[in-house]
N, C-alpha and C positions, 0 to 999 in steps of 0.2 A: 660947442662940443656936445652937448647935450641934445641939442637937434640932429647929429650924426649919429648918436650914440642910440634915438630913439628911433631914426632912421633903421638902424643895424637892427633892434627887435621886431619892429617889423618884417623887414625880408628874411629874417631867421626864420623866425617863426611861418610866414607863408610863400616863401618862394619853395613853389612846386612841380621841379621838374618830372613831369610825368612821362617819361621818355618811352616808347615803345618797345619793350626788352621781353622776350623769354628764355628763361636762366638754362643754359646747356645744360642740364642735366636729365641723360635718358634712360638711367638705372631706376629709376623709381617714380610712380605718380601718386604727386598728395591731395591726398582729396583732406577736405577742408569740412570740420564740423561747426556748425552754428549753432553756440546757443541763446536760447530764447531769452536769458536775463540779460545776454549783452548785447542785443542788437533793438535799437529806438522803434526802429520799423520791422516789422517780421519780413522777408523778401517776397510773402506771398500776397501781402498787401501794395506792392507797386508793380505799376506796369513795366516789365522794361522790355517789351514787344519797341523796336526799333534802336533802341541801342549800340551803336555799333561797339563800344566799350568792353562789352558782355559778349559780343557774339563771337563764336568759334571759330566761326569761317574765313573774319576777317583777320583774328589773331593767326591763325594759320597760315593765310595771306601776305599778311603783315611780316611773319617771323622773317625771312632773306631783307625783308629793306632793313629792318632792325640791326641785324647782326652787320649789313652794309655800312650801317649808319654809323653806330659805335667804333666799327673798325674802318673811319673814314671814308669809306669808299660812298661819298655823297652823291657822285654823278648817278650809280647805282638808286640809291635809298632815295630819291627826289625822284628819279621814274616812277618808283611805286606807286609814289606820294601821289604824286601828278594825275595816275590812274586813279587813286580813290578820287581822288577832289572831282573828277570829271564825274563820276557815277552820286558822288555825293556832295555836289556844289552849297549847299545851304546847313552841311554837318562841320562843327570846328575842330571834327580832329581832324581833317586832312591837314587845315591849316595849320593846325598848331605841331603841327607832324615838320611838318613843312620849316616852321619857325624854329622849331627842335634842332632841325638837322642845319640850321645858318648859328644857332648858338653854337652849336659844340663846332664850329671852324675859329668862334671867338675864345674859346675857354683855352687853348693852349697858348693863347698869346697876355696869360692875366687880364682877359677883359680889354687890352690897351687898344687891340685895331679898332677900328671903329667904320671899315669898308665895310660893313656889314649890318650898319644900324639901319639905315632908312628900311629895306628886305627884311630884315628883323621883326622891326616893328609892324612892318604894314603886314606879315602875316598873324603876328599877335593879337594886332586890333583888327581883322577879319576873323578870327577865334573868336576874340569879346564879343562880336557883331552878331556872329552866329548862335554863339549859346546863348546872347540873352534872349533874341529871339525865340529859341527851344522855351526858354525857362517863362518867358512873361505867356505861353502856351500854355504851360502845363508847371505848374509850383513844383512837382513831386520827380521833377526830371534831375536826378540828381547827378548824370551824367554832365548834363548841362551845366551843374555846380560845379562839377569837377575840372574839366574844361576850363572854364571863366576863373577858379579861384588861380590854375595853372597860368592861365595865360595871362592875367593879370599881375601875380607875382616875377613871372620874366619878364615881362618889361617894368616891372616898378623896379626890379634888381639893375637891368640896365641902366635907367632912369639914374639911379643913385649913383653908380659908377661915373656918368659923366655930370654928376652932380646937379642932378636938375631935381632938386630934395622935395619941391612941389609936387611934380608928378609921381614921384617916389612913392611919397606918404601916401597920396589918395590913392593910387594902385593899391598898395600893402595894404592900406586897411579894406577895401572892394576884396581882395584876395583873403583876406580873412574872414569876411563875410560869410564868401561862398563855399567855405572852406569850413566852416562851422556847421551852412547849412546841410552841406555834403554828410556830415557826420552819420546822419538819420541812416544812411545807405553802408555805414559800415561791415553790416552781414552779409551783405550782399556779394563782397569783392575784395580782397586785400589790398585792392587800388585804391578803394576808399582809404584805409588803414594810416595808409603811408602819408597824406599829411598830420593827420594824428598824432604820431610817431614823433614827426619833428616839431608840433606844439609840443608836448610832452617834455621832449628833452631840452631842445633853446630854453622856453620859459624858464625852468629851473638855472642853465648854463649861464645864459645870462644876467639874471638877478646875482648869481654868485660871482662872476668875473668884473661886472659891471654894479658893484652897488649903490651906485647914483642913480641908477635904474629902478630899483626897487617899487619905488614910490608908481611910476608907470605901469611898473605889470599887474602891479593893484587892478588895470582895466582889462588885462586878459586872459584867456583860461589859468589853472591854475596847476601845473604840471607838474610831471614824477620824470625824472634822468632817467634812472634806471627801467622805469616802464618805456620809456621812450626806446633806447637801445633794444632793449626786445621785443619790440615789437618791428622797428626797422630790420631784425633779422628773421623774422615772423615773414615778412614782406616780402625780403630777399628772397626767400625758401620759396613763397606762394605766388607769390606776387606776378603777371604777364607786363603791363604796362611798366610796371613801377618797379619788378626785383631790379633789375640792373642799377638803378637812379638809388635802393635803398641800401645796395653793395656800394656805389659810390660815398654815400652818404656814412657809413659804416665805416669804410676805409678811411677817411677825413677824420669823425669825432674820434677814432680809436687811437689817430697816431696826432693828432693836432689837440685837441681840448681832454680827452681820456690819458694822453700821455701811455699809452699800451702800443706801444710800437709790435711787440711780439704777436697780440690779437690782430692788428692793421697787417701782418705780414702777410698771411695765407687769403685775408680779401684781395689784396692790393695783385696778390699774385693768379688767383683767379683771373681777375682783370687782365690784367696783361696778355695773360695766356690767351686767354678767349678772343682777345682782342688785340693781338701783338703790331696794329700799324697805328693805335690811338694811342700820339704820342703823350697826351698827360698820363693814359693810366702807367704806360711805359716809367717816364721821368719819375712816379709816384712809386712805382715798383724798383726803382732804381734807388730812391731816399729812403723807405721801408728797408731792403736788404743794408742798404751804409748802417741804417740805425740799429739793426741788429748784429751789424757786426757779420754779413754773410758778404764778405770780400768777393769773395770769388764769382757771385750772383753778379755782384753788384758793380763787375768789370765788365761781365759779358753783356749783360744789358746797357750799359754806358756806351762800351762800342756799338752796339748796332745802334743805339740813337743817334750815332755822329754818324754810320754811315748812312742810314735813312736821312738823315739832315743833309749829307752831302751830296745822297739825291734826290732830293728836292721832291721828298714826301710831303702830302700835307698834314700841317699841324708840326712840322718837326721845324723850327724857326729857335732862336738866338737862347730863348731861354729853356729848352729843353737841351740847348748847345752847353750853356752854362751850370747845368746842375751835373750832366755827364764828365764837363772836362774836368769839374771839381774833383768828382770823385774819383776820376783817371789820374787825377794828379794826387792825391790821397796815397792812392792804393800804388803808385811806384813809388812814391815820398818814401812809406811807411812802410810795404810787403818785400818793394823790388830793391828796396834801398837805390833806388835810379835818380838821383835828385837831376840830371839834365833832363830826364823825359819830363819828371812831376816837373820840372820849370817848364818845359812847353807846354805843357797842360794847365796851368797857373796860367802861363801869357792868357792864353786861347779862351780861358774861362772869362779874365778881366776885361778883356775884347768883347766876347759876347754882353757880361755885364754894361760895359758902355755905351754897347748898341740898342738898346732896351731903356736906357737914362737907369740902370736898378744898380747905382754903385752904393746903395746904403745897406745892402745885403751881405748877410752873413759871409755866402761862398767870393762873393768880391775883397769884402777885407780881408779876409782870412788866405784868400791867393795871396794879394799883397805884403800880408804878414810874413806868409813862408817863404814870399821872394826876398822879402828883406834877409830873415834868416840864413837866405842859400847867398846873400851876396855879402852878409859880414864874416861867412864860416871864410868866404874867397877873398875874403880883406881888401871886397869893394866896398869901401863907403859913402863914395860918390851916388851908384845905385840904392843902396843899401837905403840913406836918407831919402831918395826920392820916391822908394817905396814907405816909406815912412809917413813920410809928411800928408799918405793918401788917408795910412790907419788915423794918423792924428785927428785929419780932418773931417772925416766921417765918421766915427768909430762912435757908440756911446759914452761918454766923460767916466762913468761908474765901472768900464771893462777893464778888462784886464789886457785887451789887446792896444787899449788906448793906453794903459798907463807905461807897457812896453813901449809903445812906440815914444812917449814923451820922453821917459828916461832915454832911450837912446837920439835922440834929437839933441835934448838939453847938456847929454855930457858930449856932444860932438859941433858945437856951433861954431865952432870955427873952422870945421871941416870942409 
C-alpha cells in the first residue's frame, strides 16, 4: 500500500501533460509582466534562438491541430503533427505531440484500453530520446527540460496504471528532475509555470489526504495548495501549450479534491463548449451540472452523449454511456416522475457498468437500488431481491445503501 501510495505522489506531483492548447479567447490579449525577483534566470540571459516552444509561428501553426486534437478529431491533429515531425525530425515535440493525441484516445476509457500502449510509448520514449539529446548539448535548454520532464511523466503514469511500479517510480522521479530543473525558465513562459503549479498543490493534497505519506514528502519540494490553484489559473489565462491542460486540471481539483463543484461548473463548461465532441470534458460537464443541481443542463448534455455514443463517435464508449443513462434516469425518477423510463435508464446504465467490469461504482449500485425500490412499490419481490442481493454484494458494509439492502434481504428469506 505504501509503494502505491508513493507511487501516486509521484505522478501527482510530475505528470505533465503539456498539451498543445491556445485558450479561445479573442476579446483580449494578455501580455505578461516579469518580475525580476521572481524569475531564477532573467530571459535575457538564455538563448532561446531555436525553440520551437516559444516560437509564434509555430503556435499559430500549431493552433487548428490543437483545437483538432481536443475536439477529437485525431486523424485531423496527427496530419499536423506528422508535418512538424518531417521539418523537425531530431525536435521532441513533434513527438510528444504525437503521444499526446494517442493519450487522450485512452483517457475516455479510464485508462482501461490498452490498444494503444506500444504507439504510446514508442512516441514518448522518442521525446526522451530527443530532448536528452537537446539538453546533454546545451545544460540551459530548458525546453528540452520541459519536454523530457513531460514525456517522462506520461509514460511513468501509464507505467503505474498497468502496474509496472518499477518503471513508474524511475519515470516520476527522471520527470521530476527535469521538472525542477525547468523551473530556472519560469519567466520565460507560463508553460514553465504549469508544472509548478501542480508541485505546489499535490504536495500539500497529498500529505493531508495521505498521511502515511508525510514522512516521504520530507524529500520533495515543499508546497502551498492555495498558491498552486492560482497559479494553474494564471496558466489557464496565459498559458498556449499548457492553458487547456491547466483548465483541465482546475476542473478535476475543484470538483474532486476542493469539493467546489460550483467553481468546477463554469471550467468544466468552458470545456465542453469549446470542445463539444471530447467525450470526457462532455461526461465531466454533464456530473458538474448533476452536482449543482442544473437539471436541465444536465439532460441535454446526457442525450447528446448517448446520441454521439450511438454513432460511434470517438471516445463516446460504455462509460460515458453509463454516467449519461444515470443521470437520464435521475432526472425522469425525480423531475418527470416517469419511473418506467428512469427504469430503462437504470437498466442501460447497469449494462454499461458491466461492460466496463466498474460494478463497484457509485452510478451501478445506486441504478440497482432504485430498481429495487421501483419493484417493491410493484410488490415484485422476486426482482426486488435480485436487485438486492447486487447492493449487498458490492455496496461498502458502513453505507446506507448496504444496510437498506440487508434489512430487506433478511426480513424476506423466505421469499
Amino acid at each position: 500500500m505504501i509503494l502505491r501510495l508513493y507511487f501516486i505522489l509521484l505522478l501527482a506531483l510530475v505528470t505533465l501533460r503539456a498539451q498543445a492548447q491556445q485558450v479561445a479567447d479573442t476579446t483580449h490579449t494578455v501580455i505578461r509582466t516579469i518580475e525580476v525577483g521572481n524569475v531564477d534566470v532573467l530571459p535575457s540571459a538564455i538563448d532561446t534562438k531555436g525553440w520551437l516552444l516559444t516560437d509564434t509561428d509555430i503556435q499559430t501553426e500549431l493552433e487548428g491541430a490543437v483545437q483538432n486534437l481536443y475536439n477529437f478529431k485525431f486523424d485531423k491533429a496527427e496530419k499536423q503533427f506528422r508535418s512538424l515531425r518531417r521539418r523537425y525530425p531530431h525536435h521532441p515535440m513533434p513527438y510528444f505531440l504525437l503521444g499526446l493525441s494517442t493519450w487522450w484516445k485512452i483517457i475516455p476509457t479510464n485508462l482501461q484500453t490498452k490498444q494503444y500502449d506500444k504507439i504510446f510509448y514508442a512516441y514518448m520514449d522518442t521525446a526522451v530520446i530527443n530532448g536528452e539529446k537537446l539538453y546533454e548539448a546545451d545544460h540551459q535548454n530548458y525546453e528540452a527540460c520541459f519536454f523530457l520532464a513531460a514525456a517522462y511523466g506520461f509514460a511513468a503514469h501509464l507505467h503505474g496504471e498497468r502496474r509496472d511500479m518499477a518503471k513508474a517510480v524511475v519515470g516520476g522521479k527522471r520527470a521530476l528532475e527535469y521538472l525542477n530543473k525547468s523551473q530556472e525558465a519560469n519567466g520565460l513562459s507560463p508553460e514553465f509555470l504549469f508544472g509548478q503549479a501542480l508541485v505546489n498543490y499535490y504536495a500539500v493534497w497529498i500529505g493531508d489526504t495521505y498521511p502515511l505519506l508525510k514522512p516521504v514528502l520530507f524529500f520533495f519540494p515543499r508546497g502551498n495548495r492555495e498558491l498552486g490553484v492560482q497559479q494553474l489559473k494564471t496558466v489557464a489565462e496565459t498559458g498556449f501549450y499548457t492553458g487547456l491542460e491547466a483548465r483541465y486540471f482546475l476542473m478535476k481539483i475543484l470538483m474532486n479534491e476542493e469539493n467546489k463543484p460550483a467553481e468546477s461548473l463554469p471550467v468544466s463548461r468552458y470545456l465542453a463548449t469549446n470542445f463539444p465532441d471530447n467525450a470526457y470534458f462532455q461526461r465531466f460537464y454533464a456530473l458538474s451540472c448533476f452536482n449543482t443541481r442544473n437539471f436541465r443542463e444536465c439532460e441535454r448534455v446526457s442525450r447528446e452523449i448517448l446520441d454521439k455514443l450511438n454513432r460511434g463517435m470517438p471516445g463516446y464508449e460504455a462509460i460515458s454511456g453509463r454516467y449519461a443513462t444515470y443521470y437520464l434516469g435521475w432526472v425522469m425518477q425525480n423531475r418527470y416522475k416517469d419511473l418506467e423510463k428512469a427504469a430503462e435508464y437504470y437498466q442501460r446504465c447497469i449494462v454499461f457498468a458491466e461492460s466496463t467490469g466498474e460494478t463497484n461504482s457509485f452510478y451501478y449500485l445506486d441504478a440497482n437500488l432504485n430498481l429495487a425500490n421501483f419493484a417493491v412499490q410493484n410488490g415484485d419481490v422476486k426482482n426486488a431481491m435480485r436487485y438486492y442481493r447486487v447492493v449487498n454484494d458490492k455496496a461498502e458494509r458502513k453505507s446506507e445503501m448496504y444496510q437498506e439492502a440487508r434489512a430487506f434481504l433478511s426480513n424476506n428469506k423466505r421469499s
